[in-house]
N, C-alpha and C positions, 0 to 999 in steps of 0.2 A: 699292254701287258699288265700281268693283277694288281689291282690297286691297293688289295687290304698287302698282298707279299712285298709291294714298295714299302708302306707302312710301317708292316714287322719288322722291314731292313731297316728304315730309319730309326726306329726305336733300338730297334739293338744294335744300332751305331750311338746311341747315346749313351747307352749303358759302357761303352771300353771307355778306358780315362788314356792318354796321352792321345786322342783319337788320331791328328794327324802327324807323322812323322817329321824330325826336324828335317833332316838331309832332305834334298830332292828326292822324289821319288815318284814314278809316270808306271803307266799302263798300257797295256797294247791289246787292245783286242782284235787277235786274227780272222781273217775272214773265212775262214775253213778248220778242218781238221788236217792234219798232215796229209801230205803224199802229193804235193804240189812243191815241185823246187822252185817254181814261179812266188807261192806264198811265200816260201822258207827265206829266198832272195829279200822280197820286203819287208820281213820281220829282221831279217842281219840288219839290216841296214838300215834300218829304225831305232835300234837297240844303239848300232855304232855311232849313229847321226846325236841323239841323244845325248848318248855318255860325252861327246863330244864339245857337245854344249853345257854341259855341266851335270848333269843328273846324276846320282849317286848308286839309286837303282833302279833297273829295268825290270817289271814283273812283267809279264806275259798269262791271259785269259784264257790257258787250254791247261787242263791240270796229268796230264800223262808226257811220256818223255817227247821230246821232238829235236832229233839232232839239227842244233844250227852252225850256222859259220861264227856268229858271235855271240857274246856272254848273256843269260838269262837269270837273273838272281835268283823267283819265286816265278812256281807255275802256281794258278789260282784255277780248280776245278767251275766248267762252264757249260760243259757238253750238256747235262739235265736238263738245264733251261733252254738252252738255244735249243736243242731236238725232241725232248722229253716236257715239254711245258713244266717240269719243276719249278710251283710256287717258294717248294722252301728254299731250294738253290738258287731263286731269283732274290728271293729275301739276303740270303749269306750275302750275295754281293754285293747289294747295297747295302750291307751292310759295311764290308769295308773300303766301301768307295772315298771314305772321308780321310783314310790314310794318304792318300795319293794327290797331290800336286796337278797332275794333268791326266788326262785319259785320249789317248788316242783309238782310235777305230781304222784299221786298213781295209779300207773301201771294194781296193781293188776291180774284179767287174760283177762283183754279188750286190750294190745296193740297186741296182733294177732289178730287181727279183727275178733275174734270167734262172738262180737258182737257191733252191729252198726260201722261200720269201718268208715265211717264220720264223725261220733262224736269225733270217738279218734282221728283222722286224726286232728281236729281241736284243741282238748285241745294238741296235739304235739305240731303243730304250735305257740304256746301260750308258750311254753317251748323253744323252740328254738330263739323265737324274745326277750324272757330274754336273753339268753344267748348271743346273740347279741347284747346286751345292755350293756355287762358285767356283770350280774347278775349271781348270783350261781346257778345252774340250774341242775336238780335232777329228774330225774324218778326212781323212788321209788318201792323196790320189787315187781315184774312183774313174772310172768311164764308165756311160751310160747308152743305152740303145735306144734304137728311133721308139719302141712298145713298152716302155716299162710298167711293170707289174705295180697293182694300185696301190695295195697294202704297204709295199716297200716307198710307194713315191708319199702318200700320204702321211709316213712316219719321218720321212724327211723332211718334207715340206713345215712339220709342226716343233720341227725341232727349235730347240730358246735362239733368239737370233745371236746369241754370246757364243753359238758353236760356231765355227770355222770347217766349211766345205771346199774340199777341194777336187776339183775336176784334174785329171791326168791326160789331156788332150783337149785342143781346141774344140773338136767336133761336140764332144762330152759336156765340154763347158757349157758349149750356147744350149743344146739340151737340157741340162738339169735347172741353167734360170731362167728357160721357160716355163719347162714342168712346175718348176719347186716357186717359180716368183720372189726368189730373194739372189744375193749376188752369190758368186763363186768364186772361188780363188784359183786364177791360171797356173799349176807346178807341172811337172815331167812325174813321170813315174821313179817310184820309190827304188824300186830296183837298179836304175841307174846311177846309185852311191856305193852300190855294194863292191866290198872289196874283191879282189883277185885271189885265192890263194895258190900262189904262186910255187910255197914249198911240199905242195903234197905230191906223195908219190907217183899218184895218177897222172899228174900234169908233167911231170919230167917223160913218161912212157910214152904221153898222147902225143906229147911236142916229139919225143923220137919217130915216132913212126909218120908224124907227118914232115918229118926230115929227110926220110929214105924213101916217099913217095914221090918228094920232089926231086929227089935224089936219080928216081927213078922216069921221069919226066915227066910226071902226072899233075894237073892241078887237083886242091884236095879241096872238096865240099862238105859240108856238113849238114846231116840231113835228119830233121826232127820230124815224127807223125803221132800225129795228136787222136788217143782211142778214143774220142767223143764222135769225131767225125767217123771211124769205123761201127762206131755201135748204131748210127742215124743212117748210115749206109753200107752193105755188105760188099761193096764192089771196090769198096775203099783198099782193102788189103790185096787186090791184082793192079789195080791201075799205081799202088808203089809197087810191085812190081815189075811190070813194064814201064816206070819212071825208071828204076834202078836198071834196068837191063839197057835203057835207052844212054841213060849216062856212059853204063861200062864199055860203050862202042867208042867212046873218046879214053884221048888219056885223060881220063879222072878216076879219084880214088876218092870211098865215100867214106869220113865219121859218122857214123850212128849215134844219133845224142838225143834217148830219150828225157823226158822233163816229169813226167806223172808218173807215180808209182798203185794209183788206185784201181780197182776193178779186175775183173779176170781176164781181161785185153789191155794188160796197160803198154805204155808206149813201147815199152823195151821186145816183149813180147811182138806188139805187133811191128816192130822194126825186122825182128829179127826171122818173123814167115816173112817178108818181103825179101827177105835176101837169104832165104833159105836156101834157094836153089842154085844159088853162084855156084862155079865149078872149083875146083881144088884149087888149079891153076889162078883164079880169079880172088880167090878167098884173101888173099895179101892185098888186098884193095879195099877190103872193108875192115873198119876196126870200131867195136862198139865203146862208148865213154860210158862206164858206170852210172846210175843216176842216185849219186851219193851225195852231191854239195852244187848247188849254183856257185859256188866260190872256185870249184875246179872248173865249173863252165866257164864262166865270165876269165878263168885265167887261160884257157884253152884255145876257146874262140877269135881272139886275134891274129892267131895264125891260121886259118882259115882262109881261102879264096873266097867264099860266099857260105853263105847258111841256106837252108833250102828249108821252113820251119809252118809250122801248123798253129804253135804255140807262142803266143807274143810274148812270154817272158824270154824263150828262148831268143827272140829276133833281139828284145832291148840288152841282153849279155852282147849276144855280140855287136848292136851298133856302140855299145859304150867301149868296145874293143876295136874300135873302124872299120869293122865286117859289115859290107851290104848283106842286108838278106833277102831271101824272097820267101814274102809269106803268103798263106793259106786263109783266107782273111772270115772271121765267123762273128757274131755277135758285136759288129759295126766296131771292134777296137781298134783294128788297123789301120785306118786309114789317117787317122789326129793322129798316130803314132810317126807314120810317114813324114805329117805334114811339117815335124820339129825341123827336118833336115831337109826340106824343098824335095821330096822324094813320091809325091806322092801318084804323081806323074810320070814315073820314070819305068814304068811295067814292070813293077818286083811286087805285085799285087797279083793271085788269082782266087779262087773259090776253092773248096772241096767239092763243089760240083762240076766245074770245068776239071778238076783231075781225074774224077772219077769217070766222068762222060769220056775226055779226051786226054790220056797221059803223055801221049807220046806229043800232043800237041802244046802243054805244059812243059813237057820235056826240050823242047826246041826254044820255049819261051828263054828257059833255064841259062842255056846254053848261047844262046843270042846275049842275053846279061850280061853274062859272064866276062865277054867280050870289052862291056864298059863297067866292070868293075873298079879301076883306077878315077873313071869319073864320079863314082860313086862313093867313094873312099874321100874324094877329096872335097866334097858335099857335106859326106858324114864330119869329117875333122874341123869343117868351117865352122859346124855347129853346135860342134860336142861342147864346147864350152859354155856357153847360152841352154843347151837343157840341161847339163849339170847345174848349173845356178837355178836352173828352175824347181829342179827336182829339190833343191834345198829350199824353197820356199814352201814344202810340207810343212817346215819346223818354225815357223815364223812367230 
């Protein structure tokens, strides 16, 4: 990234006087722009983990609003540089890099360049000129694919060894220190700290109505579809359909819980042509959860018999609430996700290509589960406690 705009930042870091602040004071560079309750989840719970531990303020790298579940002090405009190559927005930030204590980076699954590999290229860069500063500097649970993108592997691999990498799954691990040739740090994913909120209104309606389902002698599923898999393939939106219609021949009753709000097919939408066609009589069986807060998620989801999810943020709310899930598994994240809980074996694993080719044979997988969901529960609970401590070793 430009060498004369690091330059200019550095100089006009020299030029502020008190440059760095007394109180604690960290950084969080998000891995995205909003519209990800998956991101939104790892930034709460960055922010909460933090304050926690003493920091006094939490600033955040995205300078427009972004509702979260917890406190953000200052937003710091970023977008120019990350998507815009803006030399002088690259310069501003380094410029005020010398106020801050630490810089974190949430890795999440953008440092293999699966997507926009320029953007991550640059929030690196931003990570590593902390670190050169003497700053604590932290990329923050990350999982990696079997192909990662060179430019992205390269900008890690040259990072100061003073930064701390952390892989968010075993599989992720042994990949990035082979790629990268330097060590990695074993955590859990970030989103496993985040809190529940338990008093919002949302959560008291979802919990009702999955009261009078069971009431009614239904078990209740939770069912997330992820539009990245509909826009890669158009058959994606009948085959949840004939998953949905295959379910409603049992007693079950399905939550609708999309997680992404981006695109002109985001999940909500395409949840909602998937079960367009329910009949009146059946419509009391679906109930869609707003995609307003993974805080309502994560309080929701343990009353759930199982998740049925496309999206791994959605699957880690609810294993941190002892809901098995079965996921949809894409860009190699699921499976070290599985592995925390001995699960990875246990057939709560399929493709977007086995649903799309075969629903109604997905749909049996489901159902067969379902079955040993108690064994799965009791798997998830042996181990919740051992990836919660993991997930805290982000902050180390």
């Amino acid at each position: 990234m430009g060498s004369f705009s690091v330059s200019v930042g550095r100089a006009l870091s020299g030029l502020r006087t008190g440059v760095m602040d007394k109180e604690r004071r960290v950084l969080i560079i998000p891995p995205a722009v909003p519209g990800s309750l998956g991101d939104a989840a790892m930034i709460s719970a960055s922010s909460y983990s933090l304050r926690n531990q003493g920091a006094a303020k939490v600033d955040l790298l995205y300078g427009k609003t972004w509702d979260l579940d917890e406190k953000i002090d200052s937003r710091l405009s970023g977008e120019r540089f990350f998507y815009k190559d803006s030399g002088v927005q690259q310069a501003l930030l380094v410029s005020v890099l010398p106020r801050y204590s630490e810089c974190y980076f949430i890795g999440a699954d953008v440092i293999d360049g699966a997507y926009n590999p320029k953007s991550v290229a640059a929030r690196i860069s931003l990570l590593a000129e902390a670190a050169k500063l003497g700053k604590k500097a932290t990329l923050l649970g990350a999982s990696y694919n079997k192909k990662p993108e060179e430019m992205t592997r390269k900008a890690l691999s040259d990072l100061p060894a003073s930064v701390s990498i952390c892989a968010r799954d075993p599989v992720s691990r042994k990949r990035m220190e082979e790629a990268l040739d330097r060590p990695v740090r074993q955590v859990a994913d970030l989103a496993f700290l985040l809190r529940p909120r338990l008093d919002d209104p949302l959560v008291g309606q979802a919990k009702g109505w999955i009261v009078s389902r069971r009431n009614a002698g239904d078990q209740v599923i939770g069912l997330n579809a992820n539009y990245l898999h509909a826009q890669k393939d158009p058959l994606i939106i009948g085959a949840l359909k004939t998953l949905v219609e295959y379910l409603l021949r049992y007693d079950i009753s399905i939550m609708l819980i999309p997680h992404d709000t981006r695109s002109e097919m985001p999940d909500q939408k395409l949840l909602e042509e998937a079960t367009a066609w329910v009949s009146p009589e059946d419509r009391e069986r679906i109930y869609l959860l707003p995609p307003q807060s993974p805080g309502i998620v994560r309080a929701v989801v343990p009353e759930l018999d199982m998740l049925v999810t496309g999206r791994m943020h959605t699957a880690i709310l609810s294993l941190s609430g002892g809901t098995p899930s079965f996921c949809f598994a894409y860009q190699d994240k699921f499976e070290g996700l599985l592995q925390f809980f001995n699960l990875e074996h246990s057939g709560l694993l399929s493709t977007p290509v086995e649903l799309s080719a075969a629903p109604e044979v997905v749909a049996q997988k489901i159902m067969s589960r379902l079955k040993e969901k108690k064994l799965f529960e009791e798997k998830i609970q042996y181990h919740i406690a051992d990836v919660l401590a993991l997930s805290e070793k982000n902050f180390l």
